[in-house]
C-alpha positions as CSV (number, residue, x, y, z in Angstrom):
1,X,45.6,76.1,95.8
2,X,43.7,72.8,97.0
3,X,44.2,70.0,95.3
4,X,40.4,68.6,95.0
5,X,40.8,68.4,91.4
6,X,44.2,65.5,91.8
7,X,41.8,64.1,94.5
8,X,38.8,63.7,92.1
9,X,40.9,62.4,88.9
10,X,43.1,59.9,90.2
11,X,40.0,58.7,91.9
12,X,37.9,58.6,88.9
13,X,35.0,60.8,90.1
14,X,33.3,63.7,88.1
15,X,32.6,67.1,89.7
16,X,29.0,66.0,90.0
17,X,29.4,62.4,91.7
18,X,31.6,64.9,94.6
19,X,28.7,67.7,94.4
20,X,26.2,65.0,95.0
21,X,27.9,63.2,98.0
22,X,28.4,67.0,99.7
23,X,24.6,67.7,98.4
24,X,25.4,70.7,97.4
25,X,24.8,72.1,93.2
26,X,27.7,71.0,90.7
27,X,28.8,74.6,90.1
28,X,29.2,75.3,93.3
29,X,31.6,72.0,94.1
30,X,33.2,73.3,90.7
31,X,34.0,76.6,92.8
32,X,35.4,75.1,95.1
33,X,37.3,72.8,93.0
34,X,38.8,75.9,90.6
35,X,39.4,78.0,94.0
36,X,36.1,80.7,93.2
37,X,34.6,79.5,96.9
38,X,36.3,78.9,100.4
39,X,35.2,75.7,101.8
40,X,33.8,75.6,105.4
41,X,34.9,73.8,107.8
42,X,32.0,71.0,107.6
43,X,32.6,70.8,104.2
44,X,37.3,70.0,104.4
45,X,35.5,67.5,106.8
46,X,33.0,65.8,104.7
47,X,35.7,65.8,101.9
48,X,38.5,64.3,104.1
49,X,36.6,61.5,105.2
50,X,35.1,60.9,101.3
51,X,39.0,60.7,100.0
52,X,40.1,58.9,102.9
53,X,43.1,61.8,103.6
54,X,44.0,65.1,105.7
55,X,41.9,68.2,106.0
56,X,45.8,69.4,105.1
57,X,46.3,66.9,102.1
58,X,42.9,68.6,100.6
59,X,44.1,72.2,101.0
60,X,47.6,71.3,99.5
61,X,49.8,71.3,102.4
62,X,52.9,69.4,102.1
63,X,53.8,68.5,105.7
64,X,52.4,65.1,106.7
65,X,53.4,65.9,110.7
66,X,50.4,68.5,110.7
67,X,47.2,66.5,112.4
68,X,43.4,67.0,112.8
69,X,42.3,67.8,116.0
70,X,38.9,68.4,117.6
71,X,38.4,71.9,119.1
72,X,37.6,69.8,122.4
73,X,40.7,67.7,122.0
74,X,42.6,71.0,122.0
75,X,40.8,72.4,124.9
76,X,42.6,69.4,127.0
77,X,45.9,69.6,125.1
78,X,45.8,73.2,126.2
79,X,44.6,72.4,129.8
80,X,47.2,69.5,130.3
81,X,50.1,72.4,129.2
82,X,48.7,74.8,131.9
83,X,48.8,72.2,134.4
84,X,52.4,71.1,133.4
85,X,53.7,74.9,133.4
86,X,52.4,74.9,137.0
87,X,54.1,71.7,138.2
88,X,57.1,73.4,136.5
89,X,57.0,76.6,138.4
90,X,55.9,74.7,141.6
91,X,59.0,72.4,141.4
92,X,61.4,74.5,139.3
93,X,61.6,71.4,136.5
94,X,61.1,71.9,132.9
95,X,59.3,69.7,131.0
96,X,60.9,69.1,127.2
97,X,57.6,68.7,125.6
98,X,55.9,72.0,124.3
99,X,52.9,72.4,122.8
100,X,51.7,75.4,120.5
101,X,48.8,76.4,118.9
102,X,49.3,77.5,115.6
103,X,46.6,79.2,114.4
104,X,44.5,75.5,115.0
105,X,47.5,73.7,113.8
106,X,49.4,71.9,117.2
107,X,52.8,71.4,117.0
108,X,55.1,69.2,119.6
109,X,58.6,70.3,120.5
């Protein structure tokens, strides 16, 4: 469960100030609110950024070392690995840092 609703009453807003800011019809934001309608992507965004917290935070997720990252950030993240596997294999070193996509979360060993 997401956790606009917390969001919204600790921060003193009612369904339709957060439906107006999104643009989008009250019962719709309501939806989303009660769990009826999965948010897009555009949408987690626009909501991070008007409560001033995580994509994660929004959708209830408890771990705070989970970050955002742009998909062209994790392009490079992926193409930095791939280089350091090859330096690796070329000069039979291992590297202690290992990064994993999980299902667009990152995580660094």
């Amino acid at each position: 469960m997401n956790r606009l609703k917390e969001l919204r009453t600790t921060n003193n807003f009612k369904q339709a100030d957060i439906a107006q800011y999104l643009k989008i019809p009250t019962p719709t934001y309501c939806r989303y609110e009660n769990g009826k309608y999965e948010m897009d992507y555009e949408t987690l965004l626009s909501l991070s950024k008007f409560f001033k917290v995580s994509i994660n935070t929004i959708l209830g997720e408890k771990s705070e070392d989970l970050i955002l990252i742009r998909k062209d950030e994790l392009e490079e993240l992926i193409k930095a690995k791939n280089t350091i596997s090859e330096i690796e294999k070329r000069y039979k070193v291992k590297n202690h840092v290992e990064i994993k996509d999980n299902h667009g979360k990152i995580e660094f060993n």
